[in-house]
C-alpha positions as CSV (number, residue, x, y, z in Angstrom):
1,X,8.4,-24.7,8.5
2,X,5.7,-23.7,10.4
3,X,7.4,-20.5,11.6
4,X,8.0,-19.5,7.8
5,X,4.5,-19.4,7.1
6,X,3.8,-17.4,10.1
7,X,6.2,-14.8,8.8
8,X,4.6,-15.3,5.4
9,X,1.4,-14.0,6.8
10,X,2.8,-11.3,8.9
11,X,4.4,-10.2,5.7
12,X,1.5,-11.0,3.6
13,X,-0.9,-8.9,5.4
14,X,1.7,-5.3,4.9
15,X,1.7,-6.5,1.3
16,X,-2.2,-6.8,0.8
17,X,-2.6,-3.3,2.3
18,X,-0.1,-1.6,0.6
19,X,-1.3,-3.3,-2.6
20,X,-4.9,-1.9,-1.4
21,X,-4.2,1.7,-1.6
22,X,-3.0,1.6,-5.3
23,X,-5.6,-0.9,-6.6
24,X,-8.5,1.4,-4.7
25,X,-6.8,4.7,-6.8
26,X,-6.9,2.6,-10.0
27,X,-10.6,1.0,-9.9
28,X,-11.7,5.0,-9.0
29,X,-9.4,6.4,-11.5
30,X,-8.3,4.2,-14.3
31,X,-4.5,6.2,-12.8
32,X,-1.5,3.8,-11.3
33,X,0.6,6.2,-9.0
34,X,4.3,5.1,-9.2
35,X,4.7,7.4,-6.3
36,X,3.0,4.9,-4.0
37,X,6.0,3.5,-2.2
38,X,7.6,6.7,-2.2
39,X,4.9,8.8,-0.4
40,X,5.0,5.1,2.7
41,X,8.7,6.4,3.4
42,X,7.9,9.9,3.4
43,X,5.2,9.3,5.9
44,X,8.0,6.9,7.7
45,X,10.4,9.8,8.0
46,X,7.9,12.2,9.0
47,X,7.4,9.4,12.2
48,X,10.8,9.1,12.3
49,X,11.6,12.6,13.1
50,X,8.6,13.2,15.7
51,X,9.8,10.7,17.6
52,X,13.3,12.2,17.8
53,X,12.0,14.8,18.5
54,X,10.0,13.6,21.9
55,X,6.8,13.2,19.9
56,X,5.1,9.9,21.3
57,X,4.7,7.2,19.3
58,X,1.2,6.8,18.9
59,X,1.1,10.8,18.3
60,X,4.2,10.2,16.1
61,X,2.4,7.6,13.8
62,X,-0.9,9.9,13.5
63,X,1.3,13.2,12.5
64,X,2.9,10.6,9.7
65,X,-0.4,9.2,8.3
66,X,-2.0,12.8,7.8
67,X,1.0,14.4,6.5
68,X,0.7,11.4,3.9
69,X,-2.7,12.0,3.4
70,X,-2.6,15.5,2.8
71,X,0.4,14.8,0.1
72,X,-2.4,12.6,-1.4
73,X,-5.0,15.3,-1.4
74,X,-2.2,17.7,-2.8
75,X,-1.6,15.5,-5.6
76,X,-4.7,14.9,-6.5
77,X,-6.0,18.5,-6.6
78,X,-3.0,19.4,-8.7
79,X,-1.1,17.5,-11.0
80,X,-4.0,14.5,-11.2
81,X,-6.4,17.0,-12.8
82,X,-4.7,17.0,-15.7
83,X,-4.7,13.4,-15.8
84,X,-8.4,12.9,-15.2
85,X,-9.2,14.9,-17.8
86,X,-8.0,12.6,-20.6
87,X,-9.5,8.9,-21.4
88,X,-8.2,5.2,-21.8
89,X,-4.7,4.5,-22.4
90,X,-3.3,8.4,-22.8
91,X,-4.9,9.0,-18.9
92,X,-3.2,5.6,-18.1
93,X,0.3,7.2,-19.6
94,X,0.1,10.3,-18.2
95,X,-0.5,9.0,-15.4
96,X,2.1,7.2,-15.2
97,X,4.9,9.9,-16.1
98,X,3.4,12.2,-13.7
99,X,3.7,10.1,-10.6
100,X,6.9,8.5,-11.6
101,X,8.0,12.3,-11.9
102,X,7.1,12.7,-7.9
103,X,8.2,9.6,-6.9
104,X,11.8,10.8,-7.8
105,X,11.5,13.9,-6.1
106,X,10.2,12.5,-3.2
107,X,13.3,10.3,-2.6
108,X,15.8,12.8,-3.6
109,X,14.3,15.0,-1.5
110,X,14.5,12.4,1.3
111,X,18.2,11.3,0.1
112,X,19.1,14.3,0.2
113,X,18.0,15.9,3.4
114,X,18.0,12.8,5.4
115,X,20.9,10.6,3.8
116,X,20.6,8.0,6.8
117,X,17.3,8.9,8.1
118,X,15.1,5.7,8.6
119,X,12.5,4.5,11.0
120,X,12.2,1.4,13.3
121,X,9.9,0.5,16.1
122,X,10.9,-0.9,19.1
123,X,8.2,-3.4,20.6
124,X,9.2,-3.5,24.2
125,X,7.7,-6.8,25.1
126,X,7.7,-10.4,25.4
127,X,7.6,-12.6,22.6
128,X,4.5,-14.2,21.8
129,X,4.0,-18.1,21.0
130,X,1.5,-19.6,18.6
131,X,1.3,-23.1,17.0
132,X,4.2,-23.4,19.1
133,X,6.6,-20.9,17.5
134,X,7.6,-17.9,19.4
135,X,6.8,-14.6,17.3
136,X,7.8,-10.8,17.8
137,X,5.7,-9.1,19.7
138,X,6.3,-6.1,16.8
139,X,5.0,-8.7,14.3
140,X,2.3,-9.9,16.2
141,X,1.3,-5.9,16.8
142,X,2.1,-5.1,12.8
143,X,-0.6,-8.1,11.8
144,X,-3.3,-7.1,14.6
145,X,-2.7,-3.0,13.1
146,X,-3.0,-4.3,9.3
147,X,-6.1,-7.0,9.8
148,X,-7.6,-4.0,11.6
149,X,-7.1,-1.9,9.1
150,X,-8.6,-4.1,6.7
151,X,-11.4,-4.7,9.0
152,X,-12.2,-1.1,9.5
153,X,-12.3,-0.6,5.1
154,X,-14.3,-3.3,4.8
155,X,-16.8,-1.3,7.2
156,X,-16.2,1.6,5.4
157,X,-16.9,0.3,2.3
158,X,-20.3,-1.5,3.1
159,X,-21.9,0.4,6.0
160,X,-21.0,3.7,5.1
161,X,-22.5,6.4,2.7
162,X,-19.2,7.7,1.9
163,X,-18.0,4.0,1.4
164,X,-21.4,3.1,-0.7
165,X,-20.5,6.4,-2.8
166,X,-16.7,4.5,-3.3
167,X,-18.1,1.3,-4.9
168,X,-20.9,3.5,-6.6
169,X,-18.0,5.0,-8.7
170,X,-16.0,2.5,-9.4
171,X,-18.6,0.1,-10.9
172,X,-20.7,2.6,-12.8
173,X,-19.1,6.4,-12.9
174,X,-21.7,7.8,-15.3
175,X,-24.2,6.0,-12.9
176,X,-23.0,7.4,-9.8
177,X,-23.3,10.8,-11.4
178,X,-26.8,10.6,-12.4
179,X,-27.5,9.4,-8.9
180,X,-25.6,13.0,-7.3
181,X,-22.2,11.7,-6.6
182,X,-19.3,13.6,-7.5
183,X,-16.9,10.9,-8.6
184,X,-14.4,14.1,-8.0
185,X,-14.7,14.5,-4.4
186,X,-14.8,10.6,-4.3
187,X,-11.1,10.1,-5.8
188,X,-9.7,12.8,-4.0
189,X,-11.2,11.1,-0.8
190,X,-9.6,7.5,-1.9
191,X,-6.1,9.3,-2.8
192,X,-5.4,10.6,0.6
193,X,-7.1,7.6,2.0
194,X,-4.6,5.6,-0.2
195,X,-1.3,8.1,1.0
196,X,-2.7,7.0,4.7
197,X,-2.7,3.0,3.6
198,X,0.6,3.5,2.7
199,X,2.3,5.3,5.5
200,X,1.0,2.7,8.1
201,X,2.4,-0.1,5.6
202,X,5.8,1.9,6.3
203,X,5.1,2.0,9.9
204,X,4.5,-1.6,10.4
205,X,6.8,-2.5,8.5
206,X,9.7,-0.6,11.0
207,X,8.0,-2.7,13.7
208,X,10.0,-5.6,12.4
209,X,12.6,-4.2,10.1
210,X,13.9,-0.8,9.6
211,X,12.5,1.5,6.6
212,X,15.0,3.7,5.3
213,X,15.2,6.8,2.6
214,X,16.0,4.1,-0.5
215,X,12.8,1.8,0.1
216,X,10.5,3.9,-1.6
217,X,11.1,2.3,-5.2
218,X,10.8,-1.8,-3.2
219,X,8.0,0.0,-2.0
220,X,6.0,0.3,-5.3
221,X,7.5,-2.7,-6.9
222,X,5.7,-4.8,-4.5
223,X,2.3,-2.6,-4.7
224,X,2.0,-3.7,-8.5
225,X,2.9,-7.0,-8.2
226,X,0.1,-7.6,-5.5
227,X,-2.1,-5.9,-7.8
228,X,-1.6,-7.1,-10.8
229,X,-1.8,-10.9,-8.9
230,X,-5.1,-9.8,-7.1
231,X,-6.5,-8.0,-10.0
232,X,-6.8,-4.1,-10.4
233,X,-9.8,-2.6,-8.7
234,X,-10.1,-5.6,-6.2
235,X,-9.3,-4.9,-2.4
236,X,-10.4,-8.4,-1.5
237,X,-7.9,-9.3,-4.5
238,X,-5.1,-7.4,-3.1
239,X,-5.3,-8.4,0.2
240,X,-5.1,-12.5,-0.5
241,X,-2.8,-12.1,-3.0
242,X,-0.6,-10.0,-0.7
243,X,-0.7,-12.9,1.9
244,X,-0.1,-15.4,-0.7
245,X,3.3,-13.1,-2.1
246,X,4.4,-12.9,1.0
247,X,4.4,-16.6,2.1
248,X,6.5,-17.1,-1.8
249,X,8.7,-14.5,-0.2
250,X,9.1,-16.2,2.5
251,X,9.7,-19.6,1.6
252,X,12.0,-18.5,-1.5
253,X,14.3,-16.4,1.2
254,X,14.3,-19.4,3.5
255,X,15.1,-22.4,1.4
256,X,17.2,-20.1,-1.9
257,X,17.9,-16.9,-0.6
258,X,16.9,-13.2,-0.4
259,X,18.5,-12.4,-3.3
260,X,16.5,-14.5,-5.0
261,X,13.2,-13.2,-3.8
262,X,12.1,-10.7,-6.2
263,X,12.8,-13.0,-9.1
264,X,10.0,-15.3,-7.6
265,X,7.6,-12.4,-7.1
266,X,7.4,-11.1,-10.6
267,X,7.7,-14.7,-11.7
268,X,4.3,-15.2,-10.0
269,X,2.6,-12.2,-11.7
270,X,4.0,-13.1,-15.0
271,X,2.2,-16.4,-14.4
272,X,-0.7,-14.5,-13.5
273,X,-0.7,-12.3,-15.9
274,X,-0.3,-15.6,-18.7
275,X,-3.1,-17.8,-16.6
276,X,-5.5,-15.1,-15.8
277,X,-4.6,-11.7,-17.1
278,X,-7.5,-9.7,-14.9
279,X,-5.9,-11.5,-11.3
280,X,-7.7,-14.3,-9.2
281,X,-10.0,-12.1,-7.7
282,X,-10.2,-9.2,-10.6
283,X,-13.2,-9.1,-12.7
284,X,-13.0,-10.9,-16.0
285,X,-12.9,-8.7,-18.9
């Protein structure tokens, strides 16, 4: 039992920070990008094919996280201008349709040029025991990247100016303008941060299992879930509500069955979303 909620966490954690880049694009923007998952494989691909072709790894992963991030700045500075300009639920729409529009691009682009293209990481090393069960070394490596990722945006967030500038917005827009922020600059910033987030969820993620050119879709389905359950806006919310998602997962694939998994996942946001619609860290409304 012990070694299921171990790989509950180690799970947990990929969920919270792939939940993280969509909540942080919502609380800046009022948007949900349904190309989330999608742009996490393309950055896996992009990995992928560096490393085939002698690229090393470390290199590799760096190419794949600003390729993503450059997507995100892309996107932003094109199609999400149209989107910013409109209010309340049409931005939310549009929103919506727009990024649902890329997302299927993006993996029939993928599909299409790399039918069996996928990416997985190799951890050449011993495994590694705690509380006396004996994890992967790749899992071990994927939690010590993700709680260091978190680590280094909570930093971000309340030591830095540009990070201070982040929270400015999202509390008080009209506030943050008045005080010579240009919420602009700021969500384009947190969008190509956010395509970062999600390529080194993908990359973790291939430390342990393989990420191939269909995930995209799983991808984003598990993004909102952890959102919605931590609460929109809330990266503290995202992060203990991915752990607590991925120690359901977990449990529910160990004791019923992985087919059975996704039931339970969107059973517990639907419980959330009955119990305490703005998520148990989310601000109440």
């Amino acid at each position: 039992m012990t070694a299921v909620f171990l790989d509950g966490i180690v799970l947990g954690l990929q969920f919270g920070l792939l939940g993280v880049g969509l909540t942080l694009v919502y609380g800046l923007g009022g948007v949900l990008n349904l190309a989330h998952g999608s742009m996490a494989v393309a950055g896996a691909i992009v990995v992928a094919n560096s490393m085939n072709s002698g690229v090393p790894v470390v290199l590799a992963v760096g190419i794949g996280l600003l390729s993503v991030g450059l997507l995100g700045l892309v996107l932003d500075t094109t199609l999400m201008r149209a989107v910013y300009r409109l209010t309340g639920e049409s931005r939310v729409l549009l929103s919506l349709l727009l990024t649902l529009g890329v997302a299927f691009i993006i993996n029939g682009l993928l599909v299409w040029r790399y039918p069996v293209g996928s990416l997985g990481i190799h951890i050449a090393a011993d495994p590694i025991e705690i509380l006396g069960v004996r994890m992967r070394s790749g899992s071990i490596l994927a939690s010590v990247i993700s709680i260091g990722a978190g680590a280094i945006l909570v930093a971000f967030f309340r030591l830095s100016t540009a990070g201070r500038a982040v929270r400015s917005v999202i509390q008080d827009e009209t506030g943050a303008r008045l005080c010579g922020i240009n919420p602009t600059v700021v969500r384009t910033l947190i969008f190509g941060l956010s395509g970062m987030l999600a390529a080194l969820v993908a990359v973790t993620r291939a430390m342990s299992a393989p990420v191939t050119t269909t995930a995209g879709f799983d991808f984003t389905i598990l993004a909102l879930i952890v959102t919605v359950v931590g609460g929109l806006g809330s990266v503290s919310g995202a992060f203990a509500a991915g752990i607590i998602l991925g120690i359901v997962n977990t449990v529910s694939s160990f004791y019923i069955g992985t087919y059975i998994t996704t039931i339970m996942l969107l059973l517990a946001a639907a419980l959330t979303i009955l119990l305490r619609p703005s998520g148990i860290l989310g601000a109440r409304a």
